[in-house]
ZATORSE-378578 format. One record per atom (N, C-alpha, C): residue in one letter; z, x, y. Coordinates in steps of 0.1 Angstrom, whole numbers, plus 5000, padded with zeros to 4 digits. Layout:
BEGIN
AZXY ...
***
This chain:
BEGIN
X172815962298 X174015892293 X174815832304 X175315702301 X175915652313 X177215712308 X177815772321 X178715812326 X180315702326 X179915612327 X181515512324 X181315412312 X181915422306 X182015352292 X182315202293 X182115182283 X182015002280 X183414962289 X184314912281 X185014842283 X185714892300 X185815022304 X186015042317 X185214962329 X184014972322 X183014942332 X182714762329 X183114682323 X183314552322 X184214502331 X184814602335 X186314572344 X186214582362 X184614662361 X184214712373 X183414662376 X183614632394 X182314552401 X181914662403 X180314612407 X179314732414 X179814832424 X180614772431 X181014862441 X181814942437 X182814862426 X183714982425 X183315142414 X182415062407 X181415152398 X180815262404 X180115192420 X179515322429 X180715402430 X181815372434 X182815422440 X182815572431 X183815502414 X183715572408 X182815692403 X181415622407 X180415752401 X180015852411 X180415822423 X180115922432 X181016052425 X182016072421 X182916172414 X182316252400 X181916142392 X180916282383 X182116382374 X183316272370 X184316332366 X184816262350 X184516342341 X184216262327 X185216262323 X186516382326 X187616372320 X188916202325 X188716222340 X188816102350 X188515962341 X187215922341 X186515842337 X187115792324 X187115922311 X187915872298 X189315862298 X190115902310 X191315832310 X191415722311 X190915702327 X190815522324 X190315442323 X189715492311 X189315402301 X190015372292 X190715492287 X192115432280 X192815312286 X193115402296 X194515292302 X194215162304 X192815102299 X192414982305 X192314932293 X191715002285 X192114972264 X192914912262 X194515042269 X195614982267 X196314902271 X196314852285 X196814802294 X196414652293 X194614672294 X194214542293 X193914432307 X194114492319 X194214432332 X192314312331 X192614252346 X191614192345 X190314262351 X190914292357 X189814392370 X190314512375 X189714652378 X190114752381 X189514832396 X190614792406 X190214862422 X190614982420 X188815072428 X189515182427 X189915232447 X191015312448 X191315332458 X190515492466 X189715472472 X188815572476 X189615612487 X190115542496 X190915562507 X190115532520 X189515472521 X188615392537 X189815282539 X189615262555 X190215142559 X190415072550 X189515002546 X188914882541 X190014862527 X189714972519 X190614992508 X192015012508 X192715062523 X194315052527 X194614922532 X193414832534 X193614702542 X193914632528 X193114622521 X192614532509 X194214582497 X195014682494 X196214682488 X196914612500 X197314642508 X197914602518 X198214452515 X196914342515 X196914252516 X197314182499 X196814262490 X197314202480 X198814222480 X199214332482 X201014322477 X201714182486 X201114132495 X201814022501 X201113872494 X199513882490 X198813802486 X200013752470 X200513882467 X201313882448 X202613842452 X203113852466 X204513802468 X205614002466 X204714092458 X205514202461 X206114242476 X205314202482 X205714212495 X205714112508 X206214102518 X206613982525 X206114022539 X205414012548 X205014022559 X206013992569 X207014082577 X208014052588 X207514022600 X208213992610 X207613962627 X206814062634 X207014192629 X206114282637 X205214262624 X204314282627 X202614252617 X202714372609 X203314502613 X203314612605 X204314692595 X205114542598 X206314582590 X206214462576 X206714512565 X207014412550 X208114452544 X208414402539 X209614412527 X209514402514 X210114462507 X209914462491 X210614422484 X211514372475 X212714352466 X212414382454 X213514432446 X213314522432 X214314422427 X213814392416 X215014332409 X216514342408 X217614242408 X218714342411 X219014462401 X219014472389 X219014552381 X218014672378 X217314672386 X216314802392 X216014822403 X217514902408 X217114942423 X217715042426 X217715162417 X217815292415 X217315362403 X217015492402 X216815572393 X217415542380 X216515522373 X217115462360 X217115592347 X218415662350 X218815782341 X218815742327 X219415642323 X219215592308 X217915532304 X216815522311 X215615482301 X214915582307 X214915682310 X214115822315 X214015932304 X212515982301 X212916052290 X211916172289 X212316322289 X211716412288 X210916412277 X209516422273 X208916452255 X209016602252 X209416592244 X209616742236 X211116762233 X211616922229 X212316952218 X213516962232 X214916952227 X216116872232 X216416972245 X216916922254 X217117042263 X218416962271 X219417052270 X220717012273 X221016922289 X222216862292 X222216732299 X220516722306 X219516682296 X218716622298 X218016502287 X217716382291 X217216282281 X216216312278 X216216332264 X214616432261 X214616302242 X213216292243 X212716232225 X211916312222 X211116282209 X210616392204 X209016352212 X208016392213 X206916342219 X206316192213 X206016232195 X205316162193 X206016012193 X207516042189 X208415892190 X208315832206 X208215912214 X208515892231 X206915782238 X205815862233 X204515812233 X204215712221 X205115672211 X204415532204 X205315422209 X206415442214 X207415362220 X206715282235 X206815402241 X206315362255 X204515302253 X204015352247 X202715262247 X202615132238 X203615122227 X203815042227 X204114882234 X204714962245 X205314842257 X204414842266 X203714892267 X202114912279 X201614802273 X201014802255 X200014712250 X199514612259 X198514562269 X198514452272 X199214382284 X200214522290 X200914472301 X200314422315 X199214452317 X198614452325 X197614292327 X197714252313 X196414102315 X197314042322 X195713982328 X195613892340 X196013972352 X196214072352 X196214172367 X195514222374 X195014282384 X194114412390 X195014542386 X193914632380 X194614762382 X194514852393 X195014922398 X194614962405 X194615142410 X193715232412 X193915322410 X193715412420 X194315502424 X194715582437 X194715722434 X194115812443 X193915992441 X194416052455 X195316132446 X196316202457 X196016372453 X196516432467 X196916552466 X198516592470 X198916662459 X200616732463 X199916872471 X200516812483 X200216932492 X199316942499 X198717022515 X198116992521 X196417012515 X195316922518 X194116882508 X193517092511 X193417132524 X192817292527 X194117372520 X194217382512 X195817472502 X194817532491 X195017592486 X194417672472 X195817662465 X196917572472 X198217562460 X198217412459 X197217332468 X197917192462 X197517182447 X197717042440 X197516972428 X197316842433 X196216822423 X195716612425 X196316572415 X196316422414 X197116332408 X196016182412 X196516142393 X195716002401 X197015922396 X197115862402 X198215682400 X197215602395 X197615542384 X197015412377 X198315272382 X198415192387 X199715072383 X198914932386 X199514822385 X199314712385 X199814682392 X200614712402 X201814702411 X200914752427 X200514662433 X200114682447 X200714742455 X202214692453 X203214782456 X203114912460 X203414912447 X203415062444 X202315172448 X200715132449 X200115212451 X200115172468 X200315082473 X200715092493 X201615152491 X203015212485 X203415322487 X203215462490 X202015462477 X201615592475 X200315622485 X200315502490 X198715522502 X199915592512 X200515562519 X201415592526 X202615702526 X202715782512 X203715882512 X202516002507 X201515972504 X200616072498 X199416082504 X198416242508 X197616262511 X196216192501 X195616132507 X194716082502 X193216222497 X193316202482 X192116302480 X191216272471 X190416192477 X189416092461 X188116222459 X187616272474 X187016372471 X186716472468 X188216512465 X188416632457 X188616632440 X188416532436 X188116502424 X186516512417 X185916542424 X184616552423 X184616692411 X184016652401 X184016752388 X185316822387 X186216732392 X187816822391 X188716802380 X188616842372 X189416792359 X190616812353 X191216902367 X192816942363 X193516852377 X194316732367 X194916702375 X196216622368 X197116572376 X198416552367 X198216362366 X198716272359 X198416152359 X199416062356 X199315922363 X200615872363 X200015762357 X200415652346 X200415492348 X201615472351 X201515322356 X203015262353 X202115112354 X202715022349 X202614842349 X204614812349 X203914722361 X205114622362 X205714572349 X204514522340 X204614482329 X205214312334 X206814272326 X207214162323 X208614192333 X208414302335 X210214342345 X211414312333 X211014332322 X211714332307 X212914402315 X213914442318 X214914562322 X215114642306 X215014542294 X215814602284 X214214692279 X213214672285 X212114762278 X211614862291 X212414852300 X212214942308 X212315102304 X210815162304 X210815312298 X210415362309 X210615472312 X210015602321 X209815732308 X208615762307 X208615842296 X207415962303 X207716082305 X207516212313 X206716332295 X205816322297 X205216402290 X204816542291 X204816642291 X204716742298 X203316842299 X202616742286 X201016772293 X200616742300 X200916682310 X200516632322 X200616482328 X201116362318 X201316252319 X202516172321 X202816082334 X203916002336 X203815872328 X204215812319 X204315682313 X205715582323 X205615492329 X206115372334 X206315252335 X206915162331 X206815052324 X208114932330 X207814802335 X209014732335 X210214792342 X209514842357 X210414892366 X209114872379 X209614832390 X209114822401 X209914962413 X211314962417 X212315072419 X211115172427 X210815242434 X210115362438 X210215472424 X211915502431 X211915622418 X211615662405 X211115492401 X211015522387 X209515472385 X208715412394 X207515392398 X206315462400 X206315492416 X206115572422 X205415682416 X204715742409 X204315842402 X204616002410 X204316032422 X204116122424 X205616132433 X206216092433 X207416092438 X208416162431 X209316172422 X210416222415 X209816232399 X208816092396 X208016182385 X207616302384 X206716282393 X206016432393 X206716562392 X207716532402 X208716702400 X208816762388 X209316642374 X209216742367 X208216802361 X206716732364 X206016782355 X205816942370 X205616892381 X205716992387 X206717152387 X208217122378 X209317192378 X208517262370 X208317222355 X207717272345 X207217352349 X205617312355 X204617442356 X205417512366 X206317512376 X206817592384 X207217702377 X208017672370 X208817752358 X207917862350 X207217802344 X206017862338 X205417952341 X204517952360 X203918022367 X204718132371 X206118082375 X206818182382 X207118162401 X206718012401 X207417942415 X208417892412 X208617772426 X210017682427 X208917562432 X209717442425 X209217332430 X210917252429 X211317252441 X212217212444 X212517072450 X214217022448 X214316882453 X214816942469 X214316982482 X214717062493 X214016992504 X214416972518 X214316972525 X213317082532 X212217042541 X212117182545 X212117142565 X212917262570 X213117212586 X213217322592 X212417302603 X212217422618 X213217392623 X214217532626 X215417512632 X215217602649 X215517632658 X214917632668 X215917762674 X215517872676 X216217952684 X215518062692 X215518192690 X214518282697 X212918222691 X213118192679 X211518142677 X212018022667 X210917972661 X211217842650 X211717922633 X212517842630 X212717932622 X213217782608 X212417852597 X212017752589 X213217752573 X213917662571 X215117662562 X214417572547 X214717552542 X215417462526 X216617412530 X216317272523 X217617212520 X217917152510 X218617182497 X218717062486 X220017002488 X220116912489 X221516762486 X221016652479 X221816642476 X221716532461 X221316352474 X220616312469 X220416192474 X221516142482 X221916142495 X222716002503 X223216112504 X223816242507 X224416352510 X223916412524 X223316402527 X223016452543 X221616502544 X220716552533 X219416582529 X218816502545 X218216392543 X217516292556 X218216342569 X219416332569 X219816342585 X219916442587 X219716572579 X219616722581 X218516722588 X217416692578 X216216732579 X215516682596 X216216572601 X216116542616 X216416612628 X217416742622 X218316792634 X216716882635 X216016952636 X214817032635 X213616982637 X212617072631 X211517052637 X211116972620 X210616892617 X210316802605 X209116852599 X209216922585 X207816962576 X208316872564 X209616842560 X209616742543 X211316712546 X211316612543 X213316552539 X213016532524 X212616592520 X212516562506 X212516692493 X211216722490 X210516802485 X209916912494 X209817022481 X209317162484 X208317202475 X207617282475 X206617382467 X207117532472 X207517582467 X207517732475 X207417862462 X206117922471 X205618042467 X205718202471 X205518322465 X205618452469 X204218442473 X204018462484 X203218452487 X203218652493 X202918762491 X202718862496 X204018922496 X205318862489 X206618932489 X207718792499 X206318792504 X207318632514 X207418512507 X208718442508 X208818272506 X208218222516 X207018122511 X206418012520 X206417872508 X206917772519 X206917662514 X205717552519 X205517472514 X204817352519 X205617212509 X205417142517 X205416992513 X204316892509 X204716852498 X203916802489 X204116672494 X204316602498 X203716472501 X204016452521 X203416362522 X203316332542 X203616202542 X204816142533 X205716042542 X207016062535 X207615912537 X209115922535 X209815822532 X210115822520 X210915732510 X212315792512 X213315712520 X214115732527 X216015672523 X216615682524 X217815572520 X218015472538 X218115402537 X218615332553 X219415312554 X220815292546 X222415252544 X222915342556 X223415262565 X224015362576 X223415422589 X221815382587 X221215432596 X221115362607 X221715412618 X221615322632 X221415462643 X221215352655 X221115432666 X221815602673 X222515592671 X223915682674 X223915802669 X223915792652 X223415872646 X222515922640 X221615872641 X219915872637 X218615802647 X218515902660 X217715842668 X216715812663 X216015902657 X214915952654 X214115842639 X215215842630 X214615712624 X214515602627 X215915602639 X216415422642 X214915402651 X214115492656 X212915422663 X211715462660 X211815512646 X210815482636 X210715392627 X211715332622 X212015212618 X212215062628 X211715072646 X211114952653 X210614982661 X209415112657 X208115122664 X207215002658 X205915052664 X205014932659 X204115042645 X204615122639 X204015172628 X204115112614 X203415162605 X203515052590 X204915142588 X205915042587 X206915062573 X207114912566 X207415002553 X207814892538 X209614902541 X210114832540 X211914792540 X211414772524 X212414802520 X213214762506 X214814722502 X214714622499 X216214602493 X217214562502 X216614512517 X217714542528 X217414392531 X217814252541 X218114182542 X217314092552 X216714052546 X215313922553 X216213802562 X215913772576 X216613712579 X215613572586 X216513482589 X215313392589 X214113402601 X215313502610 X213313502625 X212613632616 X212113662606 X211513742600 X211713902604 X212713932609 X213514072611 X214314102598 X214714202602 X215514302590 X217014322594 X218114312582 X219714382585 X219814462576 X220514572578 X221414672569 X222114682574 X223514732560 X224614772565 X224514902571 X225314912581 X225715062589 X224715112601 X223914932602 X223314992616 X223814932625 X224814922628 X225814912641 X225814732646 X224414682633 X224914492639 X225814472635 X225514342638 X226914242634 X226414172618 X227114152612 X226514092595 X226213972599 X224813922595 X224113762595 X225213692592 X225113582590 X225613472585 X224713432567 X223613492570 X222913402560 X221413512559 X220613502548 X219813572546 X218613542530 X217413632530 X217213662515 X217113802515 X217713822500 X218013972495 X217714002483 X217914092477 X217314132460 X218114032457 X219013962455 X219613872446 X219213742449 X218513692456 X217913562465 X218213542474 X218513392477 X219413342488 X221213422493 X221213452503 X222113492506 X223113442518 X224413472518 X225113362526 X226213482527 X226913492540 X228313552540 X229213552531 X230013622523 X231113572510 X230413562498 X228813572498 X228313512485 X228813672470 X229113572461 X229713672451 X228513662438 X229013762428 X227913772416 X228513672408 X228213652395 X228413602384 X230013642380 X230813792382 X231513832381 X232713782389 X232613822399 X233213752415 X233213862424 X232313972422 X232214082431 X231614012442 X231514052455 X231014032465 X229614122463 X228914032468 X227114052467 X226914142485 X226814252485 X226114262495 X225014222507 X224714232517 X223614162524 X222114262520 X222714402518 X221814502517 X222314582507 X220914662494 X221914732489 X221914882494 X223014912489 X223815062493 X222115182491 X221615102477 X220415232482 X218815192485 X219515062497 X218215022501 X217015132509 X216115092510 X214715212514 X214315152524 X213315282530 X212515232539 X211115352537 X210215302532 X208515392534 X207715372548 X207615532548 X207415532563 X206415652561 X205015672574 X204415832571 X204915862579 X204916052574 X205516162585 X204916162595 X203816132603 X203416082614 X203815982622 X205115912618 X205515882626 X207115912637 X206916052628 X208716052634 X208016172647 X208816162655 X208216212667 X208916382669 X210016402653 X209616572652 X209316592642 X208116572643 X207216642624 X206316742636 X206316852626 X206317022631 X204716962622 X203916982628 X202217022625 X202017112616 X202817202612 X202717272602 X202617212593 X203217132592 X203517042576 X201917022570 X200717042576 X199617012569 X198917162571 X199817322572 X199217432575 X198917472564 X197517482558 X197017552540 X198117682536 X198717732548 X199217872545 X200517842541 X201517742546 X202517712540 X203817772553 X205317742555 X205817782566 X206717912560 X207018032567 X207918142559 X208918092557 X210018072547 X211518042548 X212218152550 X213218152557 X214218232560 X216118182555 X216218072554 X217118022548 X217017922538 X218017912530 X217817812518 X219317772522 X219917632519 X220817542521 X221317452509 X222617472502 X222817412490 X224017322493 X223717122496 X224917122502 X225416952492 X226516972491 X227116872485 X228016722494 X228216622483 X229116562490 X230516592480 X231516662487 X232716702481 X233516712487 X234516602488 X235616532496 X237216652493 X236916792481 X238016832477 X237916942481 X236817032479 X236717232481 X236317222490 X234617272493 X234317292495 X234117332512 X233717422520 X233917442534 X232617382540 X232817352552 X231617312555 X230117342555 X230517502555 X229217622556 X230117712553 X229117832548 X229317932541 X227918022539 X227918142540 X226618222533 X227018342524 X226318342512 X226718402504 X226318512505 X227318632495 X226618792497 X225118862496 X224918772483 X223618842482 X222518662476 X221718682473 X220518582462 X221218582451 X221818632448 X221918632431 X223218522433 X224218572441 X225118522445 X225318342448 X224418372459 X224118202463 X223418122452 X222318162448 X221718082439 X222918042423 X223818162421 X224918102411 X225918042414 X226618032427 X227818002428 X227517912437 X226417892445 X226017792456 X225317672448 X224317722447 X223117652441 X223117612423 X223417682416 X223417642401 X225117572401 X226017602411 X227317502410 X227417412413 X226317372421 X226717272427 X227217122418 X228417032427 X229316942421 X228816802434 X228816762428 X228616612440 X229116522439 X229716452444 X230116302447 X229116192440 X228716122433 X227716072429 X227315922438 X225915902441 X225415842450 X224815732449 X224715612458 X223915462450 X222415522444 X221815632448 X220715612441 X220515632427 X221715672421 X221915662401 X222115532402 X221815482389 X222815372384 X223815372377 X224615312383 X226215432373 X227615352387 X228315462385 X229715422392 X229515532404 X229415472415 X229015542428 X231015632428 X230615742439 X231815842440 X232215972429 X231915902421 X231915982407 X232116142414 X232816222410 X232216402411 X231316412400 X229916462399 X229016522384 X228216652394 X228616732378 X227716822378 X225916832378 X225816892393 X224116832398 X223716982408 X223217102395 X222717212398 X221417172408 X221617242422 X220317272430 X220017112434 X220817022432 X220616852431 X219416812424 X218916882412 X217716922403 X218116822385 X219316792386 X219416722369 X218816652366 X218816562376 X218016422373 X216616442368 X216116612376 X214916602371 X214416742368 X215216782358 X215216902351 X213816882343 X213216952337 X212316962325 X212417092317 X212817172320 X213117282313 X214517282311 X214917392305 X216517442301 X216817492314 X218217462320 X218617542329 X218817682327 X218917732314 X218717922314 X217017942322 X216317862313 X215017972316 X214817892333 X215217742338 X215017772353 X215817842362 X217117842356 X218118002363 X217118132364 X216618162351 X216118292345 X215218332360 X214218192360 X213018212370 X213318202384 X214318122386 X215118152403 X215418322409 X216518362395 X216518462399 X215418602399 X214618552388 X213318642392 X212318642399 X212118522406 X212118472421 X212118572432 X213418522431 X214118682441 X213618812441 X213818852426 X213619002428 X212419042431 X211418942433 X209919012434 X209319002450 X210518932459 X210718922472 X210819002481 X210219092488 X210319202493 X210819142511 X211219002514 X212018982520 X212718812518 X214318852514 X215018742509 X215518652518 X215518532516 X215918392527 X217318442527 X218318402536 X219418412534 X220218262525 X221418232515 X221318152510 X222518082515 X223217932518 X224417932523 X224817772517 X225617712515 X226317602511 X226817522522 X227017422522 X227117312530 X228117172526 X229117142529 X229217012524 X230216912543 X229516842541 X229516762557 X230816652553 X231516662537 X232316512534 X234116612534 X234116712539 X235216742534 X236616692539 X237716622530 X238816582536 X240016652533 X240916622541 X242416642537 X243616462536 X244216492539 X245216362540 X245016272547 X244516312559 X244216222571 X242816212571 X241916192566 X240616172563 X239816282563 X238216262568 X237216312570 X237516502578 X237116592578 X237516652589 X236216702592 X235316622594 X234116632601 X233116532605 X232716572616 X232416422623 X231016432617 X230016352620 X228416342614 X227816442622 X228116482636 X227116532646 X227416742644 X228716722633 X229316872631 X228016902627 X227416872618 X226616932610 X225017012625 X224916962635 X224117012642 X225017192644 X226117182645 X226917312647 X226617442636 X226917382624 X226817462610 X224917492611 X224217402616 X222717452616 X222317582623 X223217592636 X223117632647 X223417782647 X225017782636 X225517892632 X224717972623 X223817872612 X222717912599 X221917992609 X221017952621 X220018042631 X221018152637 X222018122641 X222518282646 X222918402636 X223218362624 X223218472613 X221618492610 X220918412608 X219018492607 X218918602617 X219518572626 X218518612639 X220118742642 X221318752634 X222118852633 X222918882649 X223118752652 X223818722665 X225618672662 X226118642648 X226618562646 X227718682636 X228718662643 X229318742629 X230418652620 X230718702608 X231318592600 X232518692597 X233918592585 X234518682578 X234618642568 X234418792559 X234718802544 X235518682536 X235418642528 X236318542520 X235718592509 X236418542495 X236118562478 X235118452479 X234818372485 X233618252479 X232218272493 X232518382500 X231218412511 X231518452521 X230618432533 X231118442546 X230818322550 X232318272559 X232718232569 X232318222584 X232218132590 X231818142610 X233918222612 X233618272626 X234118322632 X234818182639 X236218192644 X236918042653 X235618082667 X235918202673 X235318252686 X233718162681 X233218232679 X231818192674 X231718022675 X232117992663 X232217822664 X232817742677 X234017862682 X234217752695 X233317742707 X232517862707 X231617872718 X230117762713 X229717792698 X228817682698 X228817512698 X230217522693 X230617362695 X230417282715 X230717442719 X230517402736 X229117362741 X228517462732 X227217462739 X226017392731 X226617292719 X225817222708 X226117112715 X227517042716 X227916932715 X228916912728 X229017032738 X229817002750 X231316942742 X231817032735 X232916982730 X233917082730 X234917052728 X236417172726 X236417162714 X236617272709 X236817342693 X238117372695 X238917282687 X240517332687 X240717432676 X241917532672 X242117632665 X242317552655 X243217432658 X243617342642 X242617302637 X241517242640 X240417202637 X239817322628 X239617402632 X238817532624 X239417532613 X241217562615 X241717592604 X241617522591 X241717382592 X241617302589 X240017262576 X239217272584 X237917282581 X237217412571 X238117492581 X237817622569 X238817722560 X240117662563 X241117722551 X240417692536 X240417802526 X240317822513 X241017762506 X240617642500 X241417602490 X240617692475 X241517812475 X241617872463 X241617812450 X242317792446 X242817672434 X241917622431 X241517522441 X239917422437 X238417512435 X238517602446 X237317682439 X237417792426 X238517802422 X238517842404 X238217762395 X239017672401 X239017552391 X237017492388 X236717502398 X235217422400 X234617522393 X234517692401 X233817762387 X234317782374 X234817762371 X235717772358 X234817652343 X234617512355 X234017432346 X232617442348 X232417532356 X230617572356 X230517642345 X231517762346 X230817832338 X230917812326 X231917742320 X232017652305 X231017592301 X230217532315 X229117462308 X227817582305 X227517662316 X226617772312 X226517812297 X227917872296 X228417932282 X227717872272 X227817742275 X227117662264 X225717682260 X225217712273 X223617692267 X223117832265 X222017792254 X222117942246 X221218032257 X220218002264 X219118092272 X219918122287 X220918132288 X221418162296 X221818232301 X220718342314 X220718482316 X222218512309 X222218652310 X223718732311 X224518762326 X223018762342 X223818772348 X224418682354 X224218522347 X224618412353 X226118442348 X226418432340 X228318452333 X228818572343 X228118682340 X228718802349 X229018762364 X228318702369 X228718662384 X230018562382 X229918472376 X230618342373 X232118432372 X232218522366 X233218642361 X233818692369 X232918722377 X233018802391 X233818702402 X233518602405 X233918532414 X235118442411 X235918452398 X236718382393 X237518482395 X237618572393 X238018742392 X238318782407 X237618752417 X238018772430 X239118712434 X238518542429 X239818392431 X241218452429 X241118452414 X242518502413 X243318632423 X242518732425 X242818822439 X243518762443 X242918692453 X243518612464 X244818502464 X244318442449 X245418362445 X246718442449 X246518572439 X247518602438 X248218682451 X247618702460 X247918732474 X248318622482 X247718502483 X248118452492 X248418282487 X248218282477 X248818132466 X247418032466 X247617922466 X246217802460 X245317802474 X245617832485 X245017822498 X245217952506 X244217982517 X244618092522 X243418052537 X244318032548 X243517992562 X242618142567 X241918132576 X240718162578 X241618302584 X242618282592 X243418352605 X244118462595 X244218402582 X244718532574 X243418652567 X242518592574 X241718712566 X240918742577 X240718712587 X240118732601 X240218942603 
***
């Protein structure tokens, strides 16, 4: 029996036919054949992953105008439509039965809609198709994935942020699957539709986030089975922090929050994503993909060595969204140039002063312009990152942008502790990579909403049972790098190397802290000595105080509207309220001891 069916194989030259039948994979084979049913493209490359096949997408995304060839030969640019160049929360949609602040349809309505819009999207195109693994290819935990898109783009993305695994598909029939077609760039038919048998539907969005298959799609379908099994598949950072020995953390922040420039202070395994398992009573994490879909807004020399000369080495990066100038170089805002005079940008032609239709001022770059880059190029990616065994964690990091409460750092009493009042509270500043009104404060548990797939009770449920089967616990701590008073900021960008530094001296139990109702606290002594010896700086007393006085008041108030929302949902442990109980119950203590605020020197 031939092994590829009619109309697939009409679509296939010889070569790519050998390609395909070297694999011997029937389940593979009758998907896309669907998708070519439905789709309807003209011809179908498949992406095996030789030179030849990274050369040949390569050449098309510039051959289709997706992409633009700059002055170094290894650098291009991308532009997304102005109206898709972020995560698009309103046409994103869970299939299945309703699950609170999550956009969820019913399946069958979700799948005749969205294929609907597929019909056909693809004539007159190449499809083109790409096999990845989440996670390093020697793992007994990764998962494969094939990307179907029409978008050359998009799969030189995914050549580039994902481990190539065509031959591990070989009779492998469990794997997770993504289409997406450009389609018409309709915005108003723009669907992202998330299935949870295993399929990403995409449509009339170019954007990474909502592209990209194995990117922010996948999580959920990844969350899901996390959930299920009894792991974490988290939105986290993972980073070697450096002291008696390497010592390996988590980090979740919500997009444009410090996540990227954390993840630089260390030794580099992911700025992004996590996988992490019990592995023998231990948390060990691995990262599921080996590059880096990045934000660039801001990134310059000063404060980001390490990208600023990863982004003008001579390695492949894709720029997105950031500002074509006419000697075929690149501008963004906040890398310390001077603004062009003149430019092309997602909006076209660009000029100093140039405004919208509205009379807003049009930027040169946008706020959540990108840059795709592989982890092999930053010059601290920790080798681990491709170890089958995964790195031990010892700390986990929950950190926000919150200009009102929040202390810089903090570590909580116990796991139960941090993961409810750190991690399931968390409140953020809201960031260009939604589409929405940037600054916003929204509630964004674990920085996980966007891409929830279950109910937050039963992923609470499974965090905390997580834990208990942990026979040694990470320590858990909170972070927020934005905090002000009246006179602005009261922390510089380079603080945060301090609070990392303090994170390694409590592991390693060098470090003592003090008691507060919302955790422990650094010591002034402590912080003033590592400020000396981090940053060669003087740590003033005002400064500490300042930074770490309790605003009481604001942290009642914050859990107070947490736990109203918990309340609500019906699967939601009992000990999530009881803590919430607990630590509102402390607040008021103190309130009532020492009024809306209480400085560090009073409880010292």
């Amino acid at each position: 029996m031939d092994l590829i069916p009619g109309i697939l194989k009409e679509r296939l030259s010889s070569s790519e036919i050998e390609k395909l039948s070297k694999l011997q994979n029937h389940q593979l084979v009758n998907f896309l054949n669907s998708v070519v049913g439905l789709c309807d493209p003209e011809s179908v490359y498949i992406v095996e992953g030789t030179r030849k096949d990274l050369e040949y997408v390569k050449r098309k995304a510039i051959e289709t105008g997706e992409e633009i060839r700059l002055k170094n030969e290894n650098h291009t640019i991308h532009f997304d439509p102005p109206l898709d160049q972020a995560r698009a929360r309103e046409d994103t949609f869970i299939l299945g039965s309703k699950i609170p602040y999550v956009n969820t349809k019913s399946r069958e309505e979700g799948l005749q809609e969205v294929i609907s819009i597929l019909k056909g999207s693809m004539k007159g195109r190449e499809m083109f198709v790409g096999f990845y693994s989440l996670g390093p290819i020697a793992s007994k935990y990764k998962m494969l994935a094939v990307q179907v898109t029409d978008s050359p783009y998009v799969i030189h993305s995914e050549n580039m942020l994902y481990r190539n695994a065509f031959r591990e598909f070989t009779n492998n029939e469990d794997f997770l699957k993504f289409v997406h077609s450009k389609g018409s760039l309709d915005i108003k038919k723009r669907r992202i539709m998330i299935d949870l048998e295993g399929v990403v539907y995409s449509v009339n969005t170019t954007y990474a986030g909502n592209s990209v298959g194995l990117k922010k799609l996948a999580l959920r379908l990844t969350l899901n089975k996390a959930v299920n099994e009894g792991w974490l598949s988290e939105h986290m950072a993972i980073i070697g922090l450096e002291g008696e020995r390497t010592h390996y953390i988590t980090a979740s922040f919500p997009s444009g929050s410090g996540k990227t420039s954390t993840s630089m202070l260390g030794k580099l395994i992911s700025d992004d994503l996590a996988f992490i398992r019990n592995v023998n009573g231990i948390a060990r994490a691995w990262n599921p993909e080996s590059g880096v879909f990045g934000i660039i807004h801001g990134v310059n020399p000063k404060d980001d060595p390490i990208v600023w000369d990863v982004l003008h080495s001579n390695d492949e990066v894709i720029f997105s969204n950031v500002l074509l100038l006419p000697d075929g170089t690149v501008y963004w805002e906040g890398s310390g140039d001077h603004e062009p005079e003149k430019g092309v940008n997602f909006a076209g032609e660009w000029w100093k002063g140039k405004r919208d239709g509205s009379g807003k001022p049009i930027p040169p770059s946008h706020p959540n312009a990108r840059f795709t880059v592989r982890l092999n190029s930053f010059k601290n990616l920790d080798l681990k990152y491709e170890d089958p065994e995964g790195v031990e964690i010892e700390g986990i990091i929950f950190g926000v942008k919150d200009y009102y409460t929040l202390v810089p750092i903090a570590e909580s009493f116990s796991w139960e502790h941090g993961v409810i009042t750190m991690g399931a509270s968390m409140e953020s500043s809201r960031t260009s990579a939604v589409i929405g009104k940037s600054d916003e404060m929204e509630f964004n548990p674990m920085a996980l909403l966007d891409f929830i797939s279950v109910s937050l009770g039963k992923y609470l449920d499974n965090y905390l049972s997580f834990g208990k089967r942990l026979s040694k616990l990470p320590k858990i701590f909170s972070a927020n790098y934005f905090l002000k008073n009246e006179n602005g900021y009261l922390n510089s960008k380079e603080d945060k190397k301090v609070w990392l530094r303090w994170i390694v001296e409590r592991i390693e139990g060098k470090a003592s802290a003090i008691r507060t109702p919302i955790g422990f606290i650094p010591t002034y002594d402590d912080l003033s000595s590592l400020f000396y010896k981090v940053l060669s700086k003087t740590y003033k007393k005002e400064e500490y105080e300042a930074q770490f006085t309790i605003r009481l008041k604001a942290y009642k108030e914050k859990f107070e509207r947490v736990r109203s929302v918990y309340a609500g949902i019906d699967d939601v442990p009992d000990t999530v309220i009881e803590i919430f109980n607990k630590q509102i119950s402390d607040l008021n203590e103190y309130i009532n001891r020492f009024g809306e605020k209480v400085s560090p020197f009073q409880l010292s």
